[in-house]
C-alpha positions as CSV (number, residue, x, y, z in Angstrom):
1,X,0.0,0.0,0.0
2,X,1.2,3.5,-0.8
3,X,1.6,6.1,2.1
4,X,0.9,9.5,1.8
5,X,3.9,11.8,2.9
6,X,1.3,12.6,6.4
7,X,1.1,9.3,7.3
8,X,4.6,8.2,6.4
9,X,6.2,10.8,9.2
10,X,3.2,10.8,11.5
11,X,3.6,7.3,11.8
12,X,7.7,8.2,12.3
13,X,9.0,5.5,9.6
14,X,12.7,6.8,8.4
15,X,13.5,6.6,4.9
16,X,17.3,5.3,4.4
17,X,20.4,6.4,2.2
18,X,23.2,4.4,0.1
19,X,25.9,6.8,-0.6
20,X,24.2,9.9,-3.1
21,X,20.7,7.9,-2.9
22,X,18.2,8.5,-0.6
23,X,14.9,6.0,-0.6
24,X,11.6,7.6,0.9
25,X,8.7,5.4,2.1
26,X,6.1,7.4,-0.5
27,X,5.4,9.2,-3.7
28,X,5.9,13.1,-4.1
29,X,5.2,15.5,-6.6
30,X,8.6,17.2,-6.1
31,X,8.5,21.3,-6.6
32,X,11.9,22.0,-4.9
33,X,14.6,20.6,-3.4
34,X,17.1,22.9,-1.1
35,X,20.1,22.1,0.8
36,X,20.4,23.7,4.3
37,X,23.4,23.9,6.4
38,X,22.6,23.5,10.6
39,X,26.3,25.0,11.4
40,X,24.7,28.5,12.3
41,X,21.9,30.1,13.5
42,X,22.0,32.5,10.4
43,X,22.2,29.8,7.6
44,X,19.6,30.4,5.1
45,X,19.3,26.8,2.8
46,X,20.1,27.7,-0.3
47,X,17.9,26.1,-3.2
48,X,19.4,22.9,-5.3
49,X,16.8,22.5,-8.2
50,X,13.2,24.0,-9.2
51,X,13.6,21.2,-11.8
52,X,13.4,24.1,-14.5
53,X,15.2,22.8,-18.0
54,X,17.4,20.0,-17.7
55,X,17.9,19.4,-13.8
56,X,21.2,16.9,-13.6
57,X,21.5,17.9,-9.6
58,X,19.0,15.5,-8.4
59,X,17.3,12.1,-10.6
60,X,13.9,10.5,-9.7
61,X,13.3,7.1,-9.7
62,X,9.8,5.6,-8.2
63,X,9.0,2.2,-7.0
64,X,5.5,1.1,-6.4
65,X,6.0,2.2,-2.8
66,X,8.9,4.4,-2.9
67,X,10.7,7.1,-4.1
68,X,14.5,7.5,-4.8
69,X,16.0,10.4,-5.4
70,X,19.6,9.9,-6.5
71,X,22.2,13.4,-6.2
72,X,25.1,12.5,-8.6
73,X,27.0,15.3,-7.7
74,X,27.6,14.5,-4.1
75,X,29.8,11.2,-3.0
76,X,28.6,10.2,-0.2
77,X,25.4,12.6,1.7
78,X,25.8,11.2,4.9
79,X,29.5,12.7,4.9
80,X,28.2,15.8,4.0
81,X,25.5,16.6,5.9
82,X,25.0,14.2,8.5
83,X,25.8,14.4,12.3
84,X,24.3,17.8,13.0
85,X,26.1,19.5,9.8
86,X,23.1,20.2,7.1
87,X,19.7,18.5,5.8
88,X,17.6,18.3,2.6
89,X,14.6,20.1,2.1
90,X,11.7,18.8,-0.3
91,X,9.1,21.1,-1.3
92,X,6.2,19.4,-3.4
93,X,2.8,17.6,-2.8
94,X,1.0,14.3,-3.0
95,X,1.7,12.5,-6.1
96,X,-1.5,13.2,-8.1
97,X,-2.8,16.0,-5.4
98,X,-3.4,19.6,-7.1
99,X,-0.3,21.4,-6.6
100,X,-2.3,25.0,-7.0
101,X,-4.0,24.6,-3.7
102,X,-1.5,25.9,-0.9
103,X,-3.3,23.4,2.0
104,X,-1.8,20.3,-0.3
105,X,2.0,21.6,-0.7
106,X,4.6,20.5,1.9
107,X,8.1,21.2,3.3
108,X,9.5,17.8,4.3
109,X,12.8,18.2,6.2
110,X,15.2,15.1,5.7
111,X,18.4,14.7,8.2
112,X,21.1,12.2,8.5
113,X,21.7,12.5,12.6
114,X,22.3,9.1,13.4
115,X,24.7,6.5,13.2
116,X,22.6,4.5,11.0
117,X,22.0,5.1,7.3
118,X,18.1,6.2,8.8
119,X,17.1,9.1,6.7
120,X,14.6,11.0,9.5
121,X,12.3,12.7,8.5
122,X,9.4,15.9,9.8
123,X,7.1,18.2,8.1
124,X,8.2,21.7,8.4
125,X,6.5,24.9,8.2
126,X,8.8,27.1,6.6
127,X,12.8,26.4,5.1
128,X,13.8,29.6,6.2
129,X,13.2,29.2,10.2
130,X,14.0,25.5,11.3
């Protein structure tokens, strides 16, 4: 059965990462991804892909249950932003919701804090005030 992103992180399941590849436990209508650095309390994240033109930062691959988004310009995400160092930011909406209505559009905040290849994973009101 396919999860909705909601029920996914209400019901706290963790997505997990191999190397640049990180696998999420539903289907999203992806509108943005940004990168966001936790070193300081001034760090803005600054925005990887709005997936205008041809997008080679980030590929999409989905399962019947899944989605994988792969980032071939990084080696190894865990290295760079886990421990407390940074986090991914998606910004998009149900797979098949109407992205035009503002109520169906979410911020889902992914972080690497563990010692576990555990992706974590919260809704979040706004990128710019975490």
């Amino acid at each position: 059965m396919i999860k909705t992103i909601r029920q996914a992180i209400e019901a706290k399941e963790s997505g997990f990462l191999i190397k640049n590849s990180i696998f999420l436990p539903f289907h999203i209508e992806l509108l943005s991804v940004w990168v966001g650095k936790d070193m300081s309390l001034v760090s803005r994240p600054d925005l990887l892909t709005d997936f205008s033109g041809s997008s080679a930062d980030i590929h999409i691959r989905e399962g019947a249950s899944y989605t994988n988004l792969i980032f071939p310009h990084h080696k190894e995400l865990k290295k760079e932003y886990g421990n407390f160092k940074g986090h991914i930011i998606l910004y998009g909406s149900e797979k098949g919701a109407d992205i035009f209505d503002k109520k169906r559009r979410h911020y889902v905040k992914l972080s690497f804090d563990d010692d576990t290849f555990n992706v974590s994973m919260e809704m979040i009101d706004d990128p710019f005030y975490l």
